[in-house]
N, C-alpha and C positions, 0 to 999 in steps of 0.2 A: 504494500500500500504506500503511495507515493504519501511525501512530506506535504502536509498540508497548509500556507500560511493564511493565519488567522486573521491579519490585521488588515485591515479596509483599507481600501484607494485614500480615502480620508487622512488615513492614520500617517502614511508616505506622505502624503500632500502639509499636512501640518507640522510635519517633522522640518522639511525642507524650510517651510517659513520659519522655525525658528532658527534657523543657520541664516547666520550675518553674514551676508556677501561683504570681506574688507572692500570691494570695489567699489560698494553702497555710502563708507561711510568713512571713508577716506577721499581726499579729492584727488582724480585722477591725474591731475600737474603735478604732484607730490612726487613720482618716479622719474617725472621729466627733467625735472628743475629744483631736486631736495637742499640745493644749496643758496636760491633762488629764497626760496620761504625762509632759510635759517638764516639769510643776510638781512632780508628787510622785518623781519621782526627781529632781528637786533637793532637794526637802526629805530625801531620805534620804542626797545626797553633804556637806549643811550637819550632817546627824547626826554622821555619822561623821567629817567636818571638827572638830566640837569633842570628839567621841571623840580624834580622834588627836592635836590639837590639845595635849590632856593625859596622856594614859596614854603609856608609853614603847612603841617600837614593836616593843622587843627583850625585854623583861621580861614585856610586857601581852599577850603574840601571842592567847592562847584566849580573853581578856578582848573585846578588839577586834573579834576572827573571829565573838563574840559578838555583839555589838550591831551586825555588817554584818549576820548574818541577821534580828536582829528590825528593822534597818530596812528590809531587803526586805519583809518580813512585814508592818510597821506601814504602810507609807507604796505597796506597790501591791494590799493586801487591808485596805483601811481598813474594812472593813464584818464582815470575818471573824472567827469565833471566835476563832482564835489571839491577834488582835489588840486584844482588846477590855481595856480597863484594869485591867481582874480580871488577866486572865491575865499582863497585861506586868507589871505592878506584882508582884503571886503570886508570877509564876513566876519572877523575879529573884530575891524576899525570900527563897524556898525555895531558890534555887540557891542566893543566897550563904549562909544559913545551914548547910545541908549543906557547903559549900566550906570555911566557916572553921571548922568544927568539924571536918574531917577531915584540914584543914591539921596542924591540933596534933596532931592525933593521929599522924599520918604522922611526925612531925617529933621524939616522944617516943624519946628515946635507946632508951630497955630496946624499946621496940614495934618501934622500927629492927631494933636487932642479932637479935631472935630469929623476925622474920618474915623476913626476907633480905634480900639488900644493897640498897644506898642505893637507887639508881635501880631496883630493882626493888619498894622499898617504895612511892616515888611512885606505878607504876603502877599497883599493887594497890590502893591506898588511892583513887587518882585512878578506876580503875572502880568501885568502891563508892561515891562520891562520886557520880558519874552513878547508880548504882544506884539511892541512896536516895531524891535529886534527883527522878529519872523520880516515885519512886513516890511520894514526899511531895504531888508536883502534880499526878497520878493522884488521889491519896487525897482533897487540899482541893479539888479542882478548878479550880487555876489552872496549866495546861495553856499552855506555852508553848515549845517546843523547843529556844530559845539559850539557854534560862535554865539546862539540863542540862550548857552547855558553862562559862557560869560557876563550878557547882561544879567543873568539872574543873581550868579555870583556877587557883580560887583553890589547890587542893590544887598544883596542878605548878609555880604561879610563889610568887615572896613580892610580898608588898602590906602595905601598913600600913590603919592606920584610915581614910588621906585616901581611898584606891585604892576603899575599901570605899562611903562617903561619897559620891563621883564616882558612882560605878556605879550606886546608889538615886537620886541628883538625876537623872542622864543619863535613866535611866527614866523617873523623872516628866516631867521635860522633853519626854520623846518621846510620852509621854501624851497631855499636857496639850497640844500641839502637835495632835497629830492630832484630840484631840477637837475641838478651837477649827475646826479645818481640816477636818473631816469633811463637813459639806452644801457645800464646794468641791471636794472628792475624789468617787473612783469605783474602783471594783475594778475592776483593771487585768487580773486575770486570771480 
């Protein structure tokens, strides 16, 4: 009597979905260009190395959180819109514009007491800050998505002139850097 097997079409069929194709969940550039992905995410942990290097890490938190995403953005979609020096340059100059203008204003005694209390004036002031941010880099077209979080930054923490200073060289820096470095990069994603 031959060997009889028990287990249903089903049973093969669900086996197989639980085997993870690495092809599935790996990105298929990773064999092409493994050294390709280890250069530019090093260039975006040296970024944020001399980000963190300067800004405090208790004061600067939206500042920082800030320029981790534009070095994701800059350094594994070196070829992208977002990333192009209009927009990082732009959309910094617009964030912190918006930020330190809605800093003061948040910070105006008579606008404190009669819009409502302390920490709920920040927040108010702080999403109009993104508000304006968004639509200022909509409007010029330098379209850059962390630069939305510098205005919020600047409104929710204090900074002086240096903070301010840092923030525009760091940009340039990340710039100037990826353009120099661009024909050795690749979109990673």
């Amino acid at each position: 009597m031959p060997l009889v097997d028990r287990r249903s079409k089903a049973d093969y069929i669900n086996k197989d979905r639980k085997r993870i194709k690495l092809s599935k969940v790996v990105d298929k550039k990773l064999s092409l260009y493994p050294w390709k992905y280890i250069f530019q995410c090093f260039l975006a942990m040296l970024t944020m190395l001399v980000v963190l290097s300067y800004l405090d890490f208790i004061e600067h938190t939206a500042i920082i959180s800030s320029f981790g995403a534009t070095s994701f953005i800059t350094f594994t979609m070196p070829r992208r819109y977002h990333s192009d020096a209009k927009r990082l340059i732009g959309g910094y100059l617009t964030g912190i514009a918006v930020g330190v203008f809605f800093h003061h204003i948040a910070r105006i005694p008579c606008v404190m007491a009669n819009v409502c209390a302390d920490h709920l004036s920040f927040a108010l002031f702080g999403s109009i800050a993104v508000f304006f941010a968004i639509l200022l880099m909509v409007i010029l077209d330098t379209e850059h998505p962390p630069a939305a979080g510098i205005a919020l930054g600047l409104v929710l923490n204090s900074f002086d002139i240096n903070t301010i200073m840092f923030v525009i060289a760091a940009i340039v820096l990340i710039t100037i850097v990826k353009n120099t470095l661009k024909p050795f990069m690749i979109d990673l994603l």
